[in-house]
PDB file of the backbone (N, CA, C, O) and the ligand in Angstrom, with CONECT records:
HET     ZN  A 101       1
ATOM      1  N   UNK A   1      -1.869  35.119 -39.661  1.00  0.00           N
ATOM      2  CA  UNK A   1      -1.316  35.862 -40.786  1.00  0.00           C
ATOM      3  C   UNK A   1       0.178  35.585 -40.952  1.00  0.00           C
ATOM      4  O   UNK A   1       0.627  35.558 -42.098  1.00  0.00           O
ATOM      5  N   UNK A   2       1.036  35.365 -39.848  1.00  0.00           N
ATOM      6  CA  UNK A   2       2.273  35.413 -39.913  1.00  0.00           C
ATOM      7  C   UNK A   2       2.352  33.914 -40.808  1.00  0.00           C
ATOM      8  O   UNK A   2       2.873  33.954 -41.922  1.00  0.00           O
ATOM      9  N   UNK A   3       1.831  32.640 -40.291  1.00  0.00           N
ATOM     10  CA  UNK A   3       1.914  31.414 -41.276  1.00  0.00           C
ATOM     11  C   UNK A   3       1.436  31.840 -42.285  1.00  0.00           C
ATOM     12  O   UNK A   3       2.084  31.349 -43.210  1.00  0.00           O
ATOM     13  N   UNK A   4       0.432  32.675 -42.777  1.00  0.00           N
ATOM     14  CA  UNK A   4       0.536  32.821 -44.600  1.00  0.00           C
ATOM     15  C   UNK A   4       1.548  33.164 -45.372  1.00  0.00           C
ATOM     16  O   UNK A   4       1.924  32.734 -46.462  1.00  0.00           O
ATOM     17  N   UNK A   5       2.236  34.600 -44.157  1.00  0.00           N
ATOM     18  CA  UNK A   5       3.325  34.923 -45.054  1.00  0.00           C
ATOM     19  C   UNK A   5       4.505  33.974 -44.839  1.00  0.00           C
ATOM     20  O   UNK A   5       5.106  34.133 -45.901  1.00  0.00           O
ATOM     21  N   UNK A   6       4.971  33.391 -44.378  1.00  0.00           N
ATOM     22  CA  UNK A   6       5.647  32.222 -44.376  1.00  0.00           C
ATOM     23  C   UNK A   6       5.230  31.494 -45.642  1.00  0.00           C
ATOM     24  O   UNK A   6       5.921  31.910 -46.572  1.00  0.00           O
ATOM     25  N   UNK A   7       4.572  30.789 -45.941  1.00  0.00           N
ATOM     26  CA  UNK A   7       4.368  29.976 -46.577  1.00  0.00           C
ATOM     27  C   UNK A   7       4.330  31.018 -48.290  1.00  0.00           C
ATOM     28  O   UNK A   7       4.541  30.462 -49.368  1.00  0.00           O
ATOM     29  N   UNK A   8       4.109  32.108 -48.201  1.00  0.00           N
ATOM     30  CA  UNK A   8       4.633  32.740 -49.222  1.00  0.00           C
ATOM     31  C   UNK A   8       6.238  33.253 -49.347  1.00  0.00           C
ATOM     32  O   UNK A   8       6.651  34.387 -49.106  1.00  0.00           O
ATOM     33  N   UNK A   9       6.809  32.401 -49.672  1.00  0.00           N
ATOM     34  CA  UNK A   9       8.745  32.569 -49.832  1.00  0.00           C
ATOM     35  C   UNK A   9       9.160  34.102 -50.982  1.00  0.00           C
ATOM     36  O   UNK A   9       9.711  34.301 -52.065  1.00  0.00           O
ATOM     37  N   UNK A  10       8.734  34.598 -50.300  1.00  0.00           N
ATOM     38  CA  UNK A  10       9.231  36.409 -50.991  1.00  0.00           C
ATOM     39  C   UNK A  10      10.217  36.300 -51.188  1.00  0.00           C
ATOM     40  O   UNK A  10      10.543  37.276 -51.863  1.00  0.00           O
ATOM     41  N   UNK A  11      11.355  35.429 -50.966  1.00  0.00           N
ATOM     42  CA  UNK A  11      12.646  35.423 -51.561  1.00  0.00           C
ATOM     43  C   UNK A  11      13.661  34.525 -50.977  1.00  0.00           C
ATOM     44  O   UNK A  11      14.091  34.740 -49.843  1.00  0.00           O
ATOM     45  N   UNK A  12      14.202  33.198 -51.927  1.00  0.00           N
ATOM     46  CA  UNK A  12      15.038  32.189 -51.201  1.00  0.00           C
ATOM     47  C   UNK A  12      16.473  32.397 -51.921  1.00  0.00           C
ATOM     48  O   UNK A  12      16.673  32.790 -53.070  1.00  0.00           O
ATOM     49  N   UNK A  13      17.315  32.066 -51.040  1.00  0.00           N
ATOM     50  CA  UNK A  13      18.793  31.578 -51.537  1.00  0.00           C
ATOM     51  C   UNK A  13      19.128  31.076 -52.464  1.00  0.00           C
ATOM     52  O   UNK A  13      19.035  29.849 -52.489  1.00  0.00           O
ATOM     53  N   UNK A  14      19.634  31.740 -53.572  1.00  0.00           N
ATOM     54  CA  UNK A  14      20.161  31.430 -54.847  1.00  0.00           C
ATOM     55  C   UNK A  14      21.539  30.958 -54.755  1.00  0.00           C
ATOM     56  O   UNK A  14      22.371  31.807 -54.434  1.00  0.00           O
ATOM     57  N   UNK A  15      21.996  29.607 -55.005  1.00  0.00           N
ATOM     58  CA  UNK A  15      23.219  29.195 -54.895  1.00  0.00           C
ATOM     59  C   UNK A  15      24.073  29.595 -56.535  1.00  0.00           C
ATOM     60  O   UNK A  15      24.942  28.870 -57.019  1.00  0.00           O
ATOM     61  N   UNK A  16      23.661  30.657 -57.057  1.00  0.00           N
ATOM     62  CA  UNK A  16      24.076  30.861 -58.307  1.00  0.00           C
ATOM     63  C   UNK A  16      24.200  32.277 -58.060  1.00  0.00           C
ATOM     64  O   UNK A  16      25.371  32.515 -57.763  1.00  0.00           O
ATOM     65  N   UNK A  17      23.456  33.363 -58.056  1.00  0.00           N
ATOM     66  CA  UNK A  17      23.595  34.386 -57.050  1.00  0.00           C
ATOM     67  C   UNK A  17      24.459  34.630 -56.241  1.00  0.00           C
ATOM     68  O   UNK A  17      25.205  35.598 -56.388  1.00  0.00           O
ATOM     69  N   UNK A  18      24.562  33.598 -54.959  1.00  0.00           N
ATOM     70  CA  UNK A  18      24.804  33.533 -54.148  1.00  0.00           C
ATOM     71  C   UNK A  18      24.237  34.900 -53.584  1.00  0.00           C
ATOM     72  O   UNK A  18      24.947  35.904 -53.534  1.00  0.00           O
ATOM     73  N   UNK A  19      23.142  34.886 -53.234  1.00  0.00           N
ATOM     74  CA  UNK A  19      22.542  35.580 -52.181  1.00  0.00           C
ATOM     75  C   UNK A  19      20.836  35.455 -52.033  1.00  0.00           C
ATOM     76  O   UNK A  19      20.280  34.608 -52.732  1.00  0.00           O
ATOM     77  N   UNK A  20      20.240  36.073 -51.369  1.00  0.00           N
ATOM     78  CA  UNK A  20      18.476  35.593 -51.157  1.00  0.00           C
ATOM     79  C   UNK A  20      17.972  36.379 -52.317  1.00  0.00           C
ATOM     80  O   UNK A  20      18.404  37.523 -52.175  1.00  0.00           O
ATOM     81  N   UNK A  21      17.389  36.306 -53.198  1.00  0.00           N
ATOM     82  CA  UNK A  21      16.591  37.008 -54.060  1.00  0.00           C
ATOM     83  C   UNK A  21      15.144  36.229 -54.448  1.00  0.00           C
ATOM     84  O   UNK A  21      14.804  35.045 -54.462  1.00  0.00           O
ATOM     85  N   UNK A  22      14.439  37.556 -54.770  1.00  0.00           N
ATOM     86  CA  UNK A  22      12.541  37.088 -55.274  1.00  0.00           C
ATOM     87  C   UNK A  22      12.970  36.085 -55.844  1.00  0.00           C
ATOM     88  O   UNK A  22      14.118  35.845 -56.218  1.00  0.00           O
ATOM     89  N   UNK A  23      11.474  35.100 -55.970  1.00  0.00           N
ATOM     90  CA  UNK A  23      11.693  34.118 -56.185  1.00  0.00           C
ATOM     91  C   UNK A  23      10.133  34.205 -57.171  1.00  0.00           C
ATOM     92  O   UNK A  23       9.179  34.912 -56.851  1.00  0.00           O
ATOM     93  N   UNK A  24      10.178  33.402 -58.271  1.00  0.00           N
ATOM     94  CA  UNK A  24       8.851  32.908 -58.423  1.00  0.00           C
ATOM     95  C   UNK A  24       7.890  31.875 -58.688  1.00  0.00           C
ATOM     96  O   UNK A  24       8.029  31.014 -59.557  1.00  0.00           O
ATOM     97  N   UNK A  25       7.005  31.978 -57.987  1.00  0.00           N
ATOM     98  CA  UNK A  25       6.189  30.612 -58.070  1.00  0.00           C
ATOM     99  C   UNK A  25       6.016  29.852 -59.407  1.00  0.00           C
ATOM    100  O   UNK A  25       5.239  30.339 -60.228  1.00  0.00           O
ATOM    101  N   UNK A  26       6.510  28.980 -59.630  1.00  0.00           N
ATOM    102  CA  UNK A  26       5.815  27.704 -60.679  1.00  0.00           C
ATOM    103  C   UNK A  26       5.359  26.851 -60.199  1.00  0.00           C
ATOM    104  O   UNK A  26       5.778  26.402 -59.133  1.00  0.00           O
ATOM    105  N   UNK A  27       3.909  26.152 -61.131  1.00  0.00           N
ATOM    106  CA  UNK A  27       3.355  24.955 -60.988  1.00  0.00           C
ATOM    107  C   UNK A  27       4.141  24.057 -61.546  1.00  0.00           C
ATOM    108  O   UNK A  27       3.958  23.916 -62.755  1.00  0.00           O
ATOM    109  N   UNK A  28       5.293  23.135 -60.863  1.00  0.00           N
ATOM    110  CA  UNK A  28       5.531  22.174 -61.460  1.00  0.00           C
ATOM    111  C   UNK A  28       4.963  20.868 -61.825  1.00  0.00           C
ATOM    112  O   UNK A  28       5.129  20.396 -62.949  1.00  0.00           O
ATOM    113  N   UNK A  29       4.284  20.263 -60.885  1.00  0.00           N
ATOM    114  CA  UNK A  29       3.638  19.289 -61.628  1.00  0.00           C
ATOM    115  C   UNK A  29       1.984  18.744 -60.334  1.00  0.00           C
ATOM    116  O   UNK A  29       1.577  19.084 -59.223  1.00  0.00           O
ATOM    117  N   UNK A  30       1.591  17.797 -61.392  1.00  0.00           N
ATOM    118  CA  UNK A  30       0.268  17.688 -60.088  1.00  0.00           C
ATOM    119  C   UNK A  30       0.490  16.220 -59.338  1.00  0.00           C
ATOM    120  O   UNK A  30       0.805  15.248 -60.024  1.00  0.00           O
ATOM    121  N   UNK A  31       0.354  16.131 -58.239  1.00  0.00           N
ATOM    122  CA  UNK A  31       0.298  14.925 -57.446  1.00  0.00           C
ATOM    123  C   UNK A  31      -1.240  14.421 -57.236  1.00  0.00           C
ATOM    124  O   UNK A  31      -2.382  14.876 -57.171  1.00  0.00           O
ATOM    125  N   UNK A  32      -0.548  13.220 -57.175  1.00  0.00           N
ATOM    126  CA  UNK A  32      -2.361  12.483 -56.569  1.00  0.00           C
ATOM    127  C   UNK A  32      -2.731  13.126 -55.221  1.00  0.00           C
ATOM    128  O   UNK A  32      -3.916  13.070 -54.893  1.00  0.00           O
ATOM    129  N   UNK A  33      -1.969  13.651 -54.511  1.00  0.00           N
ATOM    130  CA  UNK A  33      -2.473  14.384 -53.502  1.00  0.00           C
ATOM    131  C   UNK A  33      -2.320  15.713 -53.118  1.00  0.00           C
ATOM    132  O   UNK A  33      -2.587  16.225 -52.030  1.00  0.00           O
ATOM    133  N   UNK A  34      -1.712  16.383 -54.460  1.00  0.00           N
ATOM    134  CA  UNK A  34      -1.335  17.708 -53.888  1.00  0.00           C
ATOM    135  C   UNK A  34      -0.815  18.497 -55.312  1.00  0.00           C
ATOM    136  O   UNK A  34      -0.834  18.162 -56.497  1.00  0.00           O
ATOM    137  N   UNK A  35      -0.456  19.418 -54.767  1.00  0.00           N
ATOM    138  CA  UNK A  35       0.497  20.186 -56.481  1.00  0.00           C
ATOM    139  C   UNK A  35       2.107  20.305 -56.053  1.00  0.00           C
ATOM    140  O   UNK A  35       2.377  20.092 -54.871  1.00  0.00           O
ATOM    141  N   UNK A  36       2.790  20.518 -56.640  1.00  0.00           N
ATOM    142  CA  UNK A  36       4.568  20.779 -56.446  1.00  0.00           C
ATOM    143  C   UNK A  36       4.401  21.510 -57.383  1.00  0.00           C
ATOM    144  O   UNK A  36       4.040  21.215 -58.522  1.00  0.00           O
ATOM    145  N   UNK A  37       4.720  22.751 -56.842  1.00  0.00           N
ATOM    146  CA  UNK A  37       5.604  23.964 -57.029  1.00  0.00           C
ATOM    147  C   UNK A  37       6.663  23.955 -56.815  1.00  0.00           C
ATOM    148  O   UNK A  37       7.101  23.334 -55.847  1.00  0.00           O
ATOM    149  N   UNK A  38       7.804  24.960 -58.034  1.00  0.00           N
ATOM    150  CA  UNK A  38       8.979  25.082 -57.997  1.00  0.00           C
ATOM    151  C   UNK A  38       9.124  26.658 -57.749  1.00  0.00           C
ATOM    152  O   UNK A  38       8.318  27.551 -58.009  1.00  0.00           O
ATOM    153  N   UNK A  39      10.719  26.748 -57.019  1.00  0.00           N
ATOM    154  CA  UNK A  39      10.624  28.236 -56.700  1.00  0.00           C
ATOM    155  C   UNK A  39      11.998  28.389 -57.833  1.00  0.00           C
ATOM    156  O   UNK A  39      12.965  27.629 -57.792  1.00  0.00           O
ATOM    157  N   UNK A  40      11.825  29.690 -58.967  1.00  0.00           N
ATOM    158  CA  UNK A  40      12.854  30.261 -59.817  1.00  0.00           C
ATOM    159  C   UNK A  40      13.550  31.306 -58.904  1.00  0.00           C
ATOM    160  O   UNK A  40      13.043  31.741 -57.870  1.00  0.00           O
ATOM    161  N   UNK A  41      14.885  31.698 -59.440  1.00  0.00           N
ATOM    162  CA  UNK A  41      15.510  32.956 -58.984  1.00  0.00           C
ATOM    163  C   UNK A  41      14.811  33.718 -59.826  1.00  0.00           C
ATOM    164  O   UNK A  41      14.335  33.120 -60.791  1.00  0.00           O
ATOM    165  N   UNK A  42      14.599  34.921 -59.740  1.00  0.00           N
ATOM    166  CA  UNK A  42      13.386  35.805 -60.472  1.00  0.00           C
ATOM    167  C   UNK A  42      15.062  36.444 -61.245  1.00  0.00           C
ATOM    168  O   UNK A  42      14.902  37.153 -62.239  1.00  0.00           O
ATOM    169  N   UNK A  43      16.297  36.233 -60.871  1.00  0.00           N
ATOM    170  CA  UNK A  43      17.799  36.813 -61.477  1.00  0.00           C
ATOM    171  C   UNK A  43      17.502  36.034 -62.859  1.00  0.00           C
ATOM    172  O   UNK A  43      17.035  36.296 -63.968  1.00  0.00           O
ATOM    173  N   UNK A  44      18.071  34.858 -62.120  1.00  0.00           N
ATOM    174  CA  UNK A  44      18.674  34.175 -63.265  1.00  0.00           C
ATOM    175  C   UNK A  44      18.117  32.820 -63.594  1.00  0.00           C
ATOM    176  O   UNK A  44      18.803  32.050 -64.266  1.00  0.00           O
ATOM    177  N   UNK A  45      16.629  32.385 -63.066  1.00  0.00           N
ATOM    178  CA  UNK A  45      15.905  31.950 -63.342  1.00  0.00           C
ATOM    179  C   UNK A  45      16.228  30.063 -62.764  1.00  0.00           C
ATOM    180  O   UNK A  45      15.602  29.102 -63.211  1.00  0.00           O
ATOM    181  N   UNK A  46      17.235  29.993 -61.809  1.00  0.00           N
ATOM    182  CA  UNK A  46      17.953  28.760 -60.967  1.00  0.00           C
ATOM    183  C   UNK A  46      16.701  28.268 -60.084  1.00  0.00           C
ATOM    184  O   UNK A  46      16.366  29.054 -59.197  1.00  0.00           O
ATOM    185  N   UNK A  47      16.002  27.141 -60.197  1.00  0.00           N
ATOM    186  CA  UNK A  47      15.329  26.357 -59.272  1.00  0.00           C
ATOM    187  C   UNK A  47      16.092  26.557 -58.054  1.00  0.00           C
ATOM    188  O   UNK A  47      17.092  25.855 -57.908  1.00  0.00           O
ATOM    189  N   UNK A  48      15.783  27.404 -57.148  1.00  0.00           N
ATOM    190  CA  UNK A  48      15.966  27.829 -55.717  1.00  0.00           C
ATOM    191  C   UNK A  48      15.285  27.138 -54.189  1.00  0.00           C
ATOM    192  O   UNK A  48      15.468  27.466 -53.017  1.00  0.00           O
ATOM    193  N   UNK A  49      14.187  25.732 -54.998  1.00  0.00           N
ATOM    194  CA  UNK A  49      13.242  25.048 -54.039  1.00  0.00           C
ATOM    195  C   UNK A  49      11.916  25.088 -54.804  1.00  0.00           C
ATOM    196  O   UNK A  49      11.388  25.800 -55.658  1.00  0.00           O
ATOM    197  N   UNK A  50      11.559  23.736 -53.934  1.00  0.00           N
ATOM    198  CA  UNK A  50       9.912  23.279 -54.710  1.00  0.00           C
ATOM    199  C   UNK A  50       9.279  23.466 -53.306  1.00  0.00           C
ATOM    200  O   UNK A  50      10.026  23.563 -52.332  1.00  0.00           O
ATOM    201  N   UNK A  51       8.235  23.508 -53.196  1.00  0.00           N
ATOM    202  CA  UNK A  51       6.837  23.244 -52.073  1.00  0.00           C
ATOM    203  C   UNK A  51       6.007  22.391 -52.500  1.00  0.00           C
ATOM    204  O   UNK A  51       5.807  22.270 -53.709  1.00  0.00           O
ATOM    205  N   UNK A  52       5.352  21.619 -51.547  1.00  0.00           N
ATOM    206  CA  UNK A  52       4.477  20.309 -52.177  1.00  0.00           C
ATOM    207  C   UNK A  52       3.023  20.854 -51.390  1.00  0.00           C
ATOM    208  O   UNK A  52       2.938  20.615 -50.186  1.00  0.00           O
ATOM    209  N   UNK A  53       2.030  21.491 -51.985  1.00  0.00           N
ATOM    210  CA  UNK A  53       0.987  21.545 -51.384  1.00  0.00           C
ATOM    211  C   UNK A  53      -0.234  20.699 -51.824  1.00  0.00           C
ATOM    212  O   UNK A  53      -0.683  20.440 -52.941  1.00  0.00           O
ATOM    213  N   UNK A  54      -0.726  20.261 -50.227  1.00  0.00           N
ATOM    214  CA  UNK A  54      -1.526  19.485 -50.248  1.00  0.00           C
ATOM    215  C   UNK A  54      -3.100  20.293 -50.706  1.00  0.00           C
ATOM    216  O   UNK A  54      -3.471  21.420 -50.376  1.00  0.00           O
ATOM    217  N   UNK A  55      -3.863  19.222 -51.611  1.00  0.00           N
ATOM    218  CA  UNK A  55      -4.943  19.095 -52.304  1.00  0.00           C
ATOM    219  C   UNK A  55      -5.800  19.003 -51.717  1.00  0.00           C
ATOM    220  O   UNK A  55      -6.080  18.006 -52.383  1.00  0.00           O
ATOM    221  N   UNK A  56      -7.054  19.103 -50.648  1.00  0.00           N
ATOM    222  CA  UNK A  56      -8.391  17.904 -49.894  1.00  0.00           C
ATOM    223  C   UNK A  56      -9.030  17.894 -50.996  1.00  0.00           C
ATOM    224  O   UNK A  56      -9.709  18.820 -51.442  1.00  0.00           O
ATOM    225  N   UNK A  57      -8.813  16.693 -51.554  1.00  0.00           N
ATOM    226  CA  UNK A  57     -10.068  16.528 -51.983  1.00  0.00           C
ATOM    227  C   UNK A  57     -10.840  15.810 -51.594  1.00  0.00           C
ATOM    228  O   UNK A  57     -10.530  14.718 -51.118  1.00  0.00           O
ATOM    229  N   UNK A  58     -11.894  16.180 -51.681  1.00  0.00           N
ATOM    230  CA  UNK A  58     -13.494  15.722 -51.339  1.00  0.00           C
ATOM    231  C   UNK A  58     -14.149  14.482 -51.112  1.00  0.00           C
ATOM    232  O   UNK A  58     -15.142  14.148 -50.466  1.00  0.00           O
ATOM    233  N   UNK A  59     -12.961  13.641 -52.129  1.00  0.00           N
ATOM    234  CA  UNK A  59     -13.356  12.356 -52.793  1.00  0.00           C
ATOM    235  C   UNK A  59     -12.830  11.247 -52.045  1.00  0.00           C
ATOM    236  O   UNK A  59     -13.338  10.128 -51.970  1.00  0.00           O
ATOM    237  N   UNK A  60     -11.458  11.764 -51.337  1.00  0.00           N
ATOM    238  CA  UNK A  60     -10.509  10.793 -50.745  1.00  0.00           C
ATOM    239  C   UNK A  60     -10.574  10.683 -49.687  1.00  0.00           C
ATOM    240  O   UNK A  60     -10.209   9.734 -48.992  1.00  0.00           O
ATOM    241  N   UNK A  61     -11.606  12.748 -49.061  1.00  0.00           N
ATOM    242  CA  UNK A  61     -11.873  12.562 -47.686  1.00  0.00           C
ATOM    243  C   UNK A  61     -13.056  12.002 -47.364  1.00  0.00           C
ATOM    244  O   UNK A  61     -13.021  11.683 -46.176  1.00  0.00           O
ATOM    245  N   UNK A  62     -14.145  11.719 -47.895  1.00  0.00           N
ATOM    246  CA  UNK A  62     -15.498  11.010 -47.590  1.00  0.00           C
ATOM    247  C   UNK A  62     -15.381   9.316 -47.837  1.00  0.00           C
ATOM    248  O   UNK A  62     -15.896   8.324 -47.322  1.00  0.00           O
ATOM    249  N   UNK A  63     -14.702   9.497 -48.593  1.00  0.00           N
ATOM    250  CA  UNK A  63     -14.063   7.748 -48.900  1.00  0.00           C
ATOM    251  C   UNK A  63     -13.095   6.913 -47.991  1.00  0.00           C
ATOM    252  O   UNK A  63     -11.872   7.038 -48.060  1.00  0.00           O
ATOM    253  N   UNK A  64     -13.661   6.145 -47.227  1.00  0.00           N
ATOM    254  CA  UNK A  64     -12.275   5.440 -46.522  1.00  0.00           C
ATOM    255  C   UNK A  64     -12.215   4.063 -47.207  1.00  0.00           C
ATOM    256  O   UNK A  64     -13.169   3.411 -47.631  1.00  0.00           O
ATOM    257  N   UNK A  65     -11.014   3.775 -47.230  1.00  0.00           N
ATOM    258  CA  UNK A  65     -11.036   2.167 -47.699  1.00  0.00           C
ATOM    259  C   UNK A  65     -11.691   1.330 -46.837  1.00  0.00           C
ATOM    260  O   UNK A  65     -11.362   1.220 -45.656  1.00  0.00           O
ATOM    261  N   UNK A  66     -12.952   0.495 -47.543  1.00  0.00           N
ATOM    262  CA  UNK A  66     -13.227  -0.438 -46.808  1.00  0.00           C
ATOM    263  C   UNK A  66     -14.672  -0.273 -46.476  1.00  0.00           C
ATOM    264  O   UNK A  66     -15.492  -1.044 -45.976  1.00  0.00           O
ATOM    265  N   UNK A  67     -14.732   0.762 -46.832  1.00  0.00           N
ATOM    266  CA  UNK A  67     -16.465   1.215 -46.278  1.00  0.00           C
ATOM    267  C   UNK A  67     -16.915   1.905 -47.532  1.00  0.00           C
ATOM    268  O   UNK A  67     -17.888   2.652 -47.432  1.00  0.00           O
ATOM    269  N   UNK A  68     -16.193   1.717 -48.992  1.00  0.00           N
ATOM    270  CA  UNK A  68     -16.734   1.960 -50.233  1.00  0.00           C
ATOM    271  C   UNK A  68     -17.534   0.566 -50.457  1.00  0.00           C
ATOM    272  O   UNK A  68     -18.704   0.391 -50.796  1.00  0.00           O
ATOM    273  N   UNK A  69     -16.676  -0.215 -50.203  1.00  0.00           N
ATOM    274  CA  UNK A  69     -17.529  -2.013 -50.842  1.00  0.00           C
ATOM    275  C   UNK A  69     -18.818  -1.871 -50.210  1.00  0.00           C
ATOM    276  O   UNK A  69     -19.843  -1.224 -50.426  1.00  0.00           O
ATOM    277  N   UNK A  70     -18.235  -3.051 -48.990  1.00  0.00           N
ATOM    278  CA  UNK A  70     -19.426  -3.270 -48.006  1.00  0.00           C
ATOM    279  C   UNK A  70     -20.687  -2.639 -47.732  1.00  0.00           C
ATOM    280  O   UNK A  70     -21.807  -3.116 -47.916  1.00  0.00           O
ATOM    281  N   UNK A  71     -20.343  -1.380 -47.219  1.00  0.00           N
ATOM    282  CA  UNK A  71     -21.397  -0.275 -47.509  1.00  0.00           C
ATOM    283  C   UNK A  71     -23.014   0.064 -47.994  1.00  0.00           C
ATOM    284  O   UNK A  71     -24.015   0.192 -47.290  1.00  0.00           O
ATOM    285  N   UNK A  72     -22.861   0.152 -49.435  1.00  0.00           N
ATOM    286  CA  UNK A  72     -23.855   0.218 -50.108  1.00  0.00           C
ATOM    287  C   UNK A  72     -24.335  -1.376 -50.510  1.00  0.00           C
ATOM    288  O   UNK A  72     -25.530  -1.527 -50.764  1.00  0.00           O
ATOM    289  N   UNK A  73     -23.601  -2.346 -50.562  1.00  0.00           N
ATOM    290  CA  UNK A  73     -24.276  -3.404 -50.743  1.00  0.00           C
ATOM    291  C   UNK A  73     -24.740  -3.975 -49.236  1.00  0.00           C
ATOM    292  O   UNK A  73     -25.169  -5.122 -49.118  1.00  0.00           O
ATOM    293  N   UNK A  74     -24.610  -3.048 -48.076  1.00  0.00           N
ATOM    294  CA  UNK A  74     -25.352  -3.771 -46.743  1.00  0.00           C
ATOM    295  C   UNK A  74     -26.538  -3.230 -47.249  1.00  0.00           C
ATOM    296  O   UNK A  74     -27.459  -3.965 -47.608  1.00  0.00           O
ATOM    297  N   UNK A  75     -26.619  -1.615 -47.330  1.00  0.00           N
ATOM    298  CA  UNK A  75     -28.107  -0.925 -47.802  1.00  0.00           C
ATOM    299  C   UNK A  75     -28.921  -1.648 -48.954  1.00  0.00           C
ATOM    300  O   UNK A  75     -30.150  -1.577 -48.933  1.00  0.00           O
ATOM    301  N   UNK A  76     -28.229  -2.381 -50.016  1.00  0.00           N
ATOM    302  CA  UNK A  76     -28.818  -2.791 -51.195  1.00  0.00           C
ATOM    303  C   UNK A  76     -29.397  -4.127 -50.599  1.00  0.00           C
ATOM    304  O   UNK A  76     -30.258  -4.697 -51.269  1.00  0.00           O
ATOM    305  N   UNK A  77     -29.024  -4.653 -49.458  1.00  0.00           N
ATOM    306  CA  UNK A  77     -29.033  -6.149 -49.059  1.00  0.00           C
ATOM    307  C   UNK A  77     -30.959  -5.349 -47.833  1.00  0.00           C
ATOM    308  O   UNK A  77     -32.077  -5.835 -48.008  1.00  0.00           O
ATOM    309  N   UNK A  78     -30.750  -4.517 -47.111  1.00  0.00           N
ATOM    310  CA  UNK A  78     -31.954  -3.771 -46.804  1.00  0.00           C
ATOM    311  C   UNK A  78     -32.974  -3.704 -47.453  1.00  0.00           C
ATOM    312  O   UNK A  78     -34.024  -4.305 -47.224  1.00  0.00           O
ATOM    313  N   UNK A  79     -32.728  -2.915 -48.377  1.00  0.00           N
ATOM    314  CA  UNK A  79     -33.719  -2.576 -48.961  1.00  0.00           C
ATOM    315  C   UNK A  79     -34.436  -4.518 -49.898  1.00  0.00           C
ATOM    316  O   UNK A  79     -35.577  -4.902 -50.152  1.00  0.00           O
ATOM    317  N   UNK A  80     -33.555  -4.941 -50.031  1.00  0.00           N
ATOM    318  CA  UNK A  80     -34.407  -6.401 -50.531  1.00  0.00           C
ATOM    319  C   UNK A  80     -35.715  -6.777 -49.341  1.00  0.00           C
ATOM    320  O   UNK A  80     -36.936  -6.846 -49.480  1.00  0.00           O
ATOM    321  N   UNK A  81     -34.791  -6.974 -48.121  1.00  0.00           N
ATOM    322  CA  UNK A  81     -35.272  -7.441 -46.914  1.00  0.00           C
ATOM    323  C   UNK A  81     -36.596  -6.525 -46.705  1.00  0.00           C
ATOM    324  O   UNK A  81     -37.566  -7.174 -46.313  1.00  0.00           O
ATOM    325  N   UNK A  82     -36.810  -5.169 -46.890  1.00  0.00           N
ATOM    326  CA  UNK A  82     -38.059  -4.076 -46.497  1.00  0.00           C
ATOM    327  C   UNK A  82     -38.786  -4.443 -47.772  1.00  0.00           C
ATOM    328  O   UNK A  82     -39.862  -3.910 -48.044  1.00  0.00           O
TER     329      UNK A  82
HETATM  330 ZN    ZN A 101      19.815  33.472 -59.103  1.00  0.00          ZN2+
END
């Protein structure tokens, strides 16, 4: 529990402020592997920090390079042979 709330930033350092205040989450943009979030001063609305969280997806984890090719054309090369 303590790493969740960590990873939820209830309030970062405003260099405009100058002091720690709420902060709030934005989706800034999407990565091929993840999302970036930006953190606002909830004051005065100053990008205070981004977080880059990672994505699993499904697709990238069952997939390794190298064993997409080969792969199914060993099975396709089988099934001729049976
Ligand atoms: Zn601020």
């Amino acid at each position: 529990m303590d790493a969740f709330q960590r990873f939820q930033a209830a309030s970062l350092f405003c260099p405009k402020c100058r002091q720690a205040l709420p902060v709030k989450e934005k989706l800034l943009l999407f990565l091929p592997d993840g999302v970036l979030y930006d953190y606002l001063c909830e004051a005065c609305g100053t990008s205070v920090g981004t977080r880059k969280e990672s994505v699993p997806a499904s697709g990238l984890l069952g997939i390794k390079p190298g064993e997409g090719g080969p792969g199914p054309s060993a099975e396709a090369q089988r099934r001729r042979k049976a």
